[in-house]
Backbone bond lengths (Angstrom), bond angles and torsions (degrees), N, CA, C in turn:
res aa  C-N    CA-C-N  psi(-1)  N-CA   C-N-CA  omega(-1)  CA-C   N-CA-C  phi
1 X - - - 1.444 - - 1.525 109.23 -
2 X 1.164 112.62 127.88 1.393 120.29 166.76 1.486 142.00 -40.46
3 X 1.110 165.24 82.59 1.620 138.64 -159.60 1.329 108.96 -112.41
4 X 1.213 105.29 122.78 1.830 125.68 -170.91 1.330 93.14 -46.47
5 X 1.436 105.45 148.61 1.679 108.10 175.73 1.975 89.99 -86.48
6 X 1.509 98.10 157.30 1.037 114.34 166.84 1.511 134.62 -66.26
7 X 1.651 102.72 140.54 2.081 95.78 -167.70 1.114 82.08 -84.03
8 X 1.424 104.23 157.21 1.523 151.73 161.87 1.414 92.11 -53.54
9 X 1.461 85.93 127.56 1.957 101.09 165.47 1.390 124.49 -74.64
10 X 0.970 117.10 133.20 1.765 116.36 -174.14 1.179 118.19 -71.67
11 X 1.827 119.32 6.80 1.141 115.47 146.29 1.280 135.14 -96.14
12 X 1.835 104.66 9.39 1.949 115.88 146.72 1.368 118.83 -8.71
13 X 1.015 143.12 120.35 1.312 130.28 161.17 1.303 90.60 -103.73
14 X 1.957 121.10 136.10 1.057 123.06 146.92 1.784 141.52 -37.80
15 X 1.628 132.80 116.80 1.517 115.09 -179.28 1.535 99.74 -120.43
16 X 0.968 138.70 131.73 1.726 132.69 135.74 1.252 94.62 -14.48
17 X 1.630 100.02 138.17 1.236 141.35 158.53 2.175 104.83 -51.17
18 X 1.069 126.60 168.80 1.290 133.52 -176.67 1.998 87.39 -73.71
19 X 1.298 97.93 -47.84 1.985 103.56 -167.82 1.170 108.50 -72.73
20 X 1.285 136.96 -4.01 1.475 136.78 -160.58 1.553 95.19 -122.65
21 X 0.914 116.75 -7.34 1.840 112.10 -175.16 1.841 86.95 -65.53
22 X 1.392 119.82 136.26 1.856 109.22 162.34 1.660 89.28 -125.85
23 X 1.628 104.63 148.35 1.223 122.18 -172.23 1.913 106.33 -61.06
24 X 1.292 98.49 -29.67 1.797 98.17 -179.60 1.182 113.01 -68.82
25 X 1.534 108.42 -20.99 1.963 104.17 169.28 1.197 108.11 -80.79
26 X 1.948 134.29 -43.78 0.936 134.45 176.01 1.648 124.52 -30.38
27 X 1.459 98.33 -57.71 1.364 146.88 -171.45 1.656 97.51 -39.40
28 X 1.752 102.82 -72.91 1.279 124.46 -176.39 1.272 119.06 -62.99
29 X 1.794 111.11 -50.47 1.716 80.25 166.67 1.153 144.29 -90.01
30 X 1.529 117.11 32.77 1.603 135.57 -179.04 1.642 84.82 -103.90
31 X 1.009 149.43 2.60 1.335 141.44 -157.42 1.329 86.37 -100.33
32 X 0.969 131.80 -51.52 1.787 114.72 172.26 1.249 118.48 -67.96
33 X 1.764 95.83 147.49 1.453 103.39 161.43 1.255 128.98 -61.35
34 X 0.861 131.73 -36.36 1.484 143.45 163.14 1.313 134.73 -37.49
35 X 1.168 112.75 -54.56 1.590 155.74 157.85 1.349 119.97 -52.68
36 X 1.421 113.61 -54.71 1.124 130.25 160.63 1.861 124.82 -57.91
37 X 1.001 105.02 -42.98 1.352 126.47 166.61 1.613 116.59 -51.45
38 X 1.641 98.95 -61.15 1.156 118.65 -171.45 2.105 109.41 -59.05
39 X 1.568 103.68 -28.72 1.558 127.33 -171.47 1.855 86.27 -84.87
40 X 0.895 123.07 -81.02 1.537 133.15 159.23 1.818 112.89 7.35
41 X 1.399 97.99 -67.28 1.237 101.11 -163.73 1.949 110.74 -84.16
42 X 1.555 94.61 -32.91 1.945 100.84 172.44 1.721 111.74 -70.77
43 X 1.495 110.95 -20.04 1.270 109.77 163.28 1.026 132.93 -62.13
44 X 1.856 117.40 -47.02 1.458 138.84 159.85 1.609 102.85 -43.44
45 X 0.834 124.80 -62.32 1.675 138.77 -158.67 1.499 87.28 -64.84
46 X 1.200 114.48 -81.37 1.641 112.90 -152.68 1.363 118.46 111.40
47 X 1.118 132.76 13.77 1.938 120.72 -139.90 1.464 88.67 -173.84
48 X 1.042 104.50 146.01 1.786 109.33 169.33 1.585 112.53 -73.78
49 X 1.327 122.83 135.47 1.152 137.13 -161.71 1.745 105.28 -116.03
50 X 1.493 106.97 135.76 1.800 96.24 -178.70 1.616 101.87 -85.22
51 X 1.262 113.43 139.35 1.490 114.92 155.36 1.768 139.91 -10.57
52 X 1.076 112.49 -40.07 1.311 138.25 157.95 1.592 109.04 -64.55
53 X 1.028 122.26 -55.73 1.776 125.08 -178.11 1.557 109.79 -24.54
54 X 1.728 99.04 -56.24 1.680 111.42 -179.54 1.410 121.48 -51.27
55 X 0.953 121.46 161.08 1.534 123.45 176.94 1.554 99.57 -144.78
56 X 1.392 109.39 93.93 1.537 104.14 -172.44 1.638 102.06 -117.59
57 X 0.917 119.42 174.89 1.686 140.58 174.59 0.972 123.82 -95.81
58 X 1.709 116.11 40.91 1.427 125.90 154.46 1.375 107.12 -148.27
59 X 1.611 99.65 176.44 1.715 99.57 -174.38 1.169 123.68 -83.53
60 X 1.412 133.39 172.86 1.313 123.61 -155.54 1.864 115.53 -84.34
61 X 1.116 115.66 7.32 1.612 137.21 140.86 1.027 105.80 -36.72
62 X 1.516 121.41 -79.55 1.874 133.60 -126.47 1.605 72.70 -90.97
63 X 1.529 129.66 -49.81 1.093 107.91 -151.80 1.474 127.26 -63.15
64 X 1.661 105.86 -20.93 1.674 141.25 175.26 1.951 85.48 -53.56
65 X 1.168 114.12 -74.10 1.080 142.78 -156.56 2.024 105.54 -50.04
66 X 1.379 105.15 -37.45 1.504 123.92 174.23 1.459 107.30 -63.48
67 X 1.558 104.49 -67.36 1.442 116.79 176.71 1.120 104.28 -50.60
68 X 1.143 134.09 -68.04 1.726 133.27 177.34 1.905 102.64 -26.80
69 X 0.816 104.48 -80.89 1.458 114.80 -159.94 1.495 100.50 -61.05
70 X 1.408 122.41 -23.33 1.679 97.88 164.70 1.648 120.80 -104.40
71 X 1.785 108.17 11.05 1.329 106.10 166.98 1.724 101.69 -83.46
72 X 1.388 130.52 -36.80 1.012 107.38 -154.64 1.721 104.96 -103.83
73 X 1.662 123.06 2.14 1.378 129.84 143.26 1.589 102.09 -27.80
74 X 1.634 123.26 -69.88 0.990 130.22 -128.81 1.465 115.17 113.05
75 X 1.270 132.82 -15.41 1.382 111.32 -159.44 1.681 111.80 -85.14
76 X 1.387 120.45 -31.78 1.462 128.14 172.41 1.328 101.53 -126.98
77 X 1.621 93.91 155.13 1.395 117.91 174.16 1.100 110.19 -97.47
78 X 1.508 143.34 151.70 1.103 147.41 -167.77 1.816 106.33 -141.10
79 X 1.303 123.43 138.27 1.472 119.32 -167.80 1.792 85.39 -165.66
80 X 1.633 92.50 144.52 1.572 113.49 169.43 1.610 114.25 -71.69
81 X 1.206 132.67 120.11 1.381 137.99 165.56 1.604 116.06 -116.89
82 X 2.133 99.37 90.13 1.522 75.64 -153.61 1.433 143.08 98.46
83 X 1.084 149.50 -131.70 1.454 171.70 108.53 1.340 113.14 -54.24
84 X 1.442 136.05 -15.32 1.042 119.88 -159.86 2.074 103.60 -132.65
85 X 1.290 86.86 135.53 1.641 100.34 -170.89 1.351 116.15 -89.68
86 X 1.633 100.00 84.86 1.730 86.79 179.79 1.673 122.43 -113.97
87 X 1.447 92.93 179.91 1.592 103.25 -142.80 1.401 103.40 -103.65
88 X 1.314 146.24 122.83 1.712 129.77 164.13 1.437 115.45 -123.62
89 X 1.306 125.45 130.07 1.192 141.19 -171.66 1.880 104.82 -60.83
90 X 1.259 112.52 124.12 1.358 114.39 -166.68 1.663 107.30 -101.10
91 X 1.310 92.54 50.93 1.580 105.52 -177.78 1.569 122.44 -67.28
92 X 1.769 113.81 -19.28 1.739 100.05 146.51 1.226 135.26 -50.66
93 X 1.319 103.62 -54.28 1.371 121.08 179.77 1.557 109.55 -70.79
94 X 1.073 123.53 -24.21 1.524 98.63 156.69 1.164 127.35 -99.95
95 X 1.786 123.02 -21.51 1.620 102.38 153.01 1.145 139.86 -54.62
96 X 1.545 115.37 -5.25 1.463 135.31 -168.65 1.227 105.49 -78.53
97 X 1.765 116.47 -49.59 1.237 146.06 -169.84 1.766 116.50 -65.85
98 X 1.621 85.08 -63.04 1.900 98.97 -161.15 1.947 87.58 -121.32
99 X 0.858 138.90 69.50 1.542 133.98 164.61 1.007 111.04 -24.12
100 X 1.749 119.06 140.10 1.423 108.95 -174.45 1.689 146.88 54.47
101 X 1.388 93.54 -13.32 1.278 97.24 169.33 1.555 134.10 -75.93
102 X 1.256 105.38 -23.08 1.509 113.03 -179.39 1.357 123.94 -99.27
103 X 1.504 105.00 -2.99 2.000 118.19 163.77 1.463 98.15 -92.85
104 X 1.526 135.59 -43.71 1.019 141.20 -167.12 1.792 118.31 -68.57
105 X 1.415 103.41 -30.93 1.240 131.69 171.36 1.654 123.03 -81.90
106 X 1.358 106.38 -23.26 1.845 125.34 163.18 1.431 106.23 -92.60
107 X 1.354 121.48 -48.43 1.224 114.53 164.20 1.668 145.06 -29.44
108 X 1.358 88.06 -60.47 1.871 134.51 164.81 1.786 95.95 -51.88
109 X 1.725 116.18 -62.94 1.388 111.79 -168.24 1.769 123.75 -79.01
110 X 1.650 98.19 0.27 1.778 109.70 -167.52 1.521 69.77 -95.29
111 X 0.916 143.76 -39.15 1.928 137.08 -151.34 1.748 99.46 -59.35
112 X 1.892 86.27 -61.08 1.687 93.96 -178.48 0.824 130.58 -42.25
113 X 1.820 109.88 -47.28 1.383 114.87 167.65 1.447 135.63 -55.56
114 X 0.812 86.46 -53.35 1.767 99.74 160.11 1.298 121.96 -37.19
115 X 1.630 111.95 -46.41 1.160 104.63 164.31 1.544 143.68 -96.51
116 X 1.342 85.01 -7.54 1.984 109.80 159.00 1.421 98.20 -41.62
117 X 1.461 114.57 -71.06 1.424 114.64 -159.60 1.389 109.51 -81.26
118 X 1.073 136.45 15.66 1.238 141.03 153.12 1.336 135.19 -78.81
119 X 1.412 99.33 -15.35 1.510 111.89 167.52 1.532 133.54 -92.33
């Protein structure tokens, strides 16, 4: 006897496929500070981080709105654990994709910082 595979929970969050990630979405949502930060800090970590972890400088809108725009870039994956929405940097799939681009691109953003606080 057969057994239907199971529906998708409607707390699915949609991701790009590994082939559908394009570097101009990548591109764009590292273009914020915010965003960037947010890529910054799951890089440091290593580990999927819940939404709440962050402590950013906007309201809890924009921050929906951040995550949004770098789950559906491609750059993190996002999955329910629970109550809690966490985030993991999909850094195979983009070294797979764009080589070097995403150390070169943390690299580039530890510099800034560096020199943020230097001023």
């Amino acid at each position: 006897m057969k057994t239907a595979a199971p529906l998708p929970s409607t707390r699915d969050l949609p991701h790009p496929a590994r082939e559908e990630i394009r570097l101009e979405g990548v591109l764009h949502a590292l273009s914020d500070p915010v965003r960037l930060r947010i890529v910054r800090e799951l890089a440091h970590e290593g580990v999927a981080l819940s939404c709440s972890h962050f402590d950013l400088p906007v309201t809890k809108s924009t921050t929906t709105h951040h995550f949004r725009v770098l789950r559906e870039s491609g750059v993190i994956r996002q999955v329910y654990e629970g109550t809690a929405k966490m985030s993991g940097l999909r850094r195979d799939d983009l070294d797979d994709l764009f080589p070097g681009l995403l150390d070169c691109l943390l690299t580039a953003a530890a510099r800034q910082a560096g020199r943020d606080l230097g001023d």
